[in-house]
N, C-alpha and C positions, 0 to 999 in steps of 0.2 A: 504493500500500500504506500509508505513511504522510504523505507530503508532501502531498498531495491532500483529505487529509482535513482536514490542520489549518485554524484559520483564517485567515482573508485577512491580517490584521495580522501576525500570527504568519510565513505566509509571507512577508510584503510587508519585516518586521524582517531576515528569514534574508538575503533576497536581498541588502537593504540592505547589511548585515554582510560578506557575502562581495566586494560589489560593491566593500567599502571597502576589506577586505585585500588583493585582488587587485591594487587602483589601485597599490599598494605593492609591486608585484611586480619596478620594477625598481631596486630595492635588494640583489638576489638573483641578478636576470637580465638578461641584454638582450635575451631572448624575447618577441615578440608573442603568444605564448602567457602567460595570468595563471599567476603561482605559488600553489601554496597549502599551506602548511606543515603536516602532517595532524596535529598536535598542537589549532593552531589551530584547522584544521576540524573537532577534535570539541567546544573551547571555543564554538566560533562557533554552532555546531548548539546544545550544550546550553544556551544562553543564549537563543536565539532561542523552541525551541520547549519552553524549561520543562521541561526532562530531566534527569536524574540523571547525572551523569558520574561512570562507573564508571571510568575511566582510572586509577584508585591500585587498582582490587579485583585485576588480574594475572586476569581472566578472560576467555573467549573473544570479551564483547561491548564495547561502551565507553559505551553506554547505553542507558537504561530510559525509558520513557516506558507510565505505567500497566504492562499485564501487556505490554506488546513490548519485545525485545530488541532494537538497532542496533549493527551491525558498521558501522563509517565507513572508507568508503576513499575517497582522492584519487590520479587518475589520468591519463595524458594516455592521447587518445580515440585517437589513434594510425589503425586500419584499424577501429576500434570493437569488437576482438575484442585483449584483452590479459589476461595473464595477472600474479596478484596476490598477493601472500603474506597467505595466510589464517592460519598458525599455523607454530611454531616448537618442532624437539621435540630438540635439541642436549642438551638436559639427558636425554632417552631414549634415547639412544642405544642403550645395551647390552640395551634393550627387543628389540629391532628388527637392528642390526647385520649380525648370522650368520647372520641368513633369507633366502633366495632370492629373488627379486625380485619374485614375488607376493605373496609371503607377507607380504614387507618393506611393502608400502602398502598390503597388507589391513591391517594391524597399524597401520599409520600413521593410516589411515582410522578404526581404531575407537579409537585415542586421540584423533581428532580430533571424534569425535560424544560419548565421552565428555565431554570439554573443554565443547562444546558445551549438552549435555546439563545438565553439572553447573551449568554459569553459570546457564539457567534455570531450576533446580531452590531453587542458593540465592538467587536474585531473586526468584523467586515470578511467572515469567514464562512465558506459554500458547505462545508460537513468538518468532520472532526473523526480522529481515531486515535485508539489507545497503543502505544511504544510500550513495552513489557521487557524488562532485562532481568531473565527470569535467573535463581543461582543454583547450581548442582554441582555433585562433587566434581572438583577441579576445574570447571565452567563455568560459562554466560552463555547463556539462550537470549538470543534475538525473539522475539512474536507479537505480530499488531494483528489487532482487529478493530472495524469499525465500531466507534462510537453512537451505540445505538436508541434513540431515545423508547421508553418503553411502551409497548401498548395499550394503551387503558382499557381497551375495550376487549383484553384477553387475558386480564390479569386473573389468576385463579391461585389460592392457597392450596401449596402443598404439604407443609406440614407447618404446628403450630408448638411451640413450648412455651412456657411463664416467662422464656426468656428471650426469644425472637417469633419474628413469624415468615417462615420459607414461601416464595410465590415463588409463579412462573410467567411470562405472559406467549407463550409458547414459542420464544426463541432462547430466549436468555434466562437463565434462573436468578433470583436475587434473595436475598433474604434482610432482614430487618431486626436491628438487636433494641430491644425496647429500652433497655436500660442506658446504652448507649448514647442512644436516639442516630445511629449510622447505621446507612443502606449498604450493605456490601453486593458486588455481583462475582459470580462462578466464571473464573477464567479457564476456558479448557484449551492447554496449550497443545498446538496444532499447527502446521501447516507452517514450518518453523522456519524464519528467514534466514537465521545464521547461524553458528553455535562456534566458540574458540575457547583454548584451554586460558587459564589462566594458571601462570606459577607465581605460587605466595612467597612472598620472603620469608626467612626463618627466623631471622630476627631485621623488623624491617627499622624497629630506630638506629640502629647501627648506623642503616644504609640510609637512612635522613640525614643522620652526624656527618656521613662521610660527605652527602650531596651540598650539605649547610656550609660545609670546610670552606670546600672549591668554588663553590656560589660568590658573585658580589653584591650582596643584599644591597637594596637601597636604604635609607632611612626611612626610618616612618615617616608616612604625610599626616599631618592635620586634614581631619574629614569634616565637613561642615553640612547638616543636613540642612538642608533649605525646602521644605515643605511643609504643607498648613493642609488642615484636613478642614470640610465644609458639610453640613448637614443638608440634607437634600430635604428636612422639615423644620416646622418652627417647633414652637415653645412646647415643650410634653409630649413630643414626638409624633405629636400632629402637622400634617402636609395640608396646610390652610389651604381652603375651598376657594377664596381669594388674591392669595397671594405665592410669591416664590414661583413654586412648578406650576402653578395652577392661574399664574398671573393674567394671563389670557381671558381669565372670569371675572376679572376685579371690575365693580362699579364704575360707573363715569362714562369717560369715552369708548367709543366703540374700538374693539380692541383686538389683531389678528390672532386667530387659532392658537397659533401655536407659539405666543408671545409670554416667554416664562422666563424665570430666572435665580439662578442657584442663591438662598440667603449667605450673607458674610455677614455670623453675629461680631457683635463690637469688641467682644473680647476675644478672635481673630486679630484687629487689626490694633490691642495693647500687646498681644504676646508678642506678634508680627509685625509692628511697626513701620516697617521698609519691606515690608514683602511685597506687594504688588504696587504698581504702577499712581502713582496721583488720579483722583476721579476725573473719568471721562478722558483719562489716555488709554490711546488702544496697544493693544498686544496682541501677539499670536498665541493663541490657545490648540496644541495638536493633542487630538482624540486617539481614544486605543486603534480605530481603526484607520487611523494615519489620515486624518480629515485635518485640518485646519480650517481655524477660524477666528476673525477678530475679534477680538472682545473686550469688555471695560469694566472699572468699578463703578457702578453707578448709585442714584440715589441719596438723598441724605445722608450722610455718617457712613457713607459705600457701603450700602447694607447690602448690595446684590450685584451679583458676577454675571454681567448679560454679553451675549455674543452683539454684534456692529452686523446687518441688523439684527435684532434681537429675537425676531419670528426664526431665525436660523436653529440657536439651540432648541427650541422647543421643537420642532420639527426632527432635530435627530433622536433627544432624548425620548418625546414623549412618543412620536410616530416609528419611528427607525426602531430604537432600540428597545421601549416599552408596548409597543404594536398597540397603545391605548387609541382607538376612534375619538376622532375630532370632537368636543364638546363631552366628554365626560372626565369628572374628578378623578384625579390623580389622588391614591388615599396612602397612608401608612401601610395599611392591610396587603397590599401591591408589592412595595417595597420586600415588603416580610418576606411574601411568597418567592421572593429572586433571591433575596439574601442579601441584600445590598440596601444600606438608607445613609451612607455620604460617599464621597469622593475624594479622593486626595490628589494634590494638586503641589506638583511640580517644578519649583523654578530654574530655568536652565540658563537663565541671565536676563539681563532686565528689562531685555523685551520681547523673550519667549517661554513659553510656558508649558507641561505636559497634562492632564489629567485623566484619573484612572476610578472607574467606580472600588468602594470599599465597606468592606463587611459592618455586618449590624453592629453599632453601637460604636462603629471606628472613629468617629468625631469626638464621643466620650472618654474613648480608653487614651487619646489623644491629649486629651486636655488633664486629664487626670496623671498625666506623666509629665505635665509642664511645672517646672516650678515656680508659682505664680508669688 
């Protein structure tokens, strides 16, 4: 699906790469099975094959490559049939909770295609599949399969415990740990792109000491993060019917569709003081899916991040990426179901800009780490 296609260099790098973290595997283990830290392996992937590492966007894939999505998982091959944790929905709970037990992973299911759904929609991506760098003794298995969104309307339990509940929807198995609140799906490895040995070091700090010797380190740089996070609602985690996203409703003039705009509360701009632009200077604002568009602080006390014209962002977020029909509210309840209620927002210099939707509650866990 993807691996196959790339080219030989490309692949000949990836393997290289993995061949090298694995040797290092017993630093971690004393497994004749390679370890491979699935952080790593989406570093090691996006480096090799020139990818875009989504791992900071908080959505359903971890990277991009042109219009394909890549879900990365690392696995041990076990019976070749394992199951995986695809998504996490702890923060939906009260979605979902008090529903019966079909109803409970129909519901699960369509937050999990929403998820889905929404990551390709703000990437600007035609489908999506899953990279697998599965481990066995003395190996790496290659194996992708498409990223496939579930069926609702085939979904049937197969088995039930106090402690998950098994369905099927007649292609894919998944199951559902209640305690958890994580959907895992059944990978049956198959139809395998690659497979190479891997040899561990025996003692692999040694051969760090010896690499560190001859190495000439740079010094350390000073790292300067430069980002602000933004709620995509107002006061008590309500998405006013009036205002911000839903600006387009607001009284008065008559006002285009799709005329919104992300709130900037005011203590954004004491923690951030020099972060964005003077009101009503324009900047370049570039979207996940490589969109550009002008934009400004507008408003009194720059309460609001609008794109130049401003019917612009409302159009990608609320129509593109939210697939919401013209003239209905934008609610909290919406947000939920995606997993996403702010955005973090990037500065790459003083007059351009990146931003990326981010997980529930990311504006708070944000703020709660400033020290105010």
């Amino acid at each position: 699906m993807f691996y196959q296609n790339q080219s030989e260099l490309q692949r000949g790098n990836y393997e290289d790469y993995l061949k090298t973290v694995g040797s290092l595997s017993n630093l971690f283990s004393d497994s004749t099975v390679p370890y491979l830290y699935y952080r790593l392996a989406e570093k090691v992937f996006c480096k090799a094959f020139e990818a875009d590492d989504l791992s900071r966007s908080d959505v359903a894939i971890d990277a991009k490559k042109g219009e394909l999505g890549i879900g990365l998982k690392t696995f041990l091959l076990g019976n070749a049939k394992s199951f995986q944790k695809v998504a996490e929905f702890n923060a939906d709970r009260h979605l979902y909770d008090k529903l019966q037990s079909l109803e409970k992973v129909k519901k699960i299911s369509e937050l999990r295609n929403e998820r889905v759904g929404f990551a390709e929609r703000s990437h600007g991506l035609l489908s999506s599949i899953y990279h697998c760098v599965v481990r066995k003794e003395g190996k790496f298995v290659l194996y992708e399969e498409k990223m496939d969104y579930v069926n609702l309307k085939k979904i049937k339990i197969t088995k039930e415990t106090k402690s998950s509940i098994h369905f099927s929807d007649g292609k894919n198995q998944y199951s559902f740990s209640l305690s958890k609140s994580t959907l895992l799906k059944k990978f049956n490895v198959k139809d395998i792109s690659y497979e190479f040995t891997v040899n561990i070091f025996k003692d692999p700090l040694e051969e760090i000491q010896k690499l560190v010797k001859k190495a000439k380190l740079n010094k350390p740089q000073k790292i300067y993060k430069n980002t602000v996070f933004l709620p995509l609602y107002g006061r008590n985690q309500e998405v006013f019917s009036h205002s911000g996203l839903n600006q387009w409703n607001a009284m008065g003039r008559k006002r285009h569709l799709n005329e919104t705009y992300i709130p900037v509360p005011a203590l954004v701009h004491k923690i951030k003081p020099n972060f964005f632009p003077s009101r009503d200077t324009i900047f370049s604002l570039k979207f996940p899916d490589g969109t550009v568009m002008k934009a400004k602080i507008c408003q009194q006390g720059g309460k609001a991040l609008m794109s130049d014209p401003n019917k612009d962002l409302g159009e990608w977020i609320l129509r593109k990426v939210l697939q919401l029909p013209e003239g209905v509210i934008l609610t909290y309840k919406k947000l939920e179901e995606i997993g996403i209620d702010s955005v973090r927002i990037d500065k790459i210099n003083k007059n351009n800009f990146e931003i990326n939707f981010s997980a529930l509650n990311s504006y708070e866990k944000w703020i709660e780490q400033i020290d105010l």
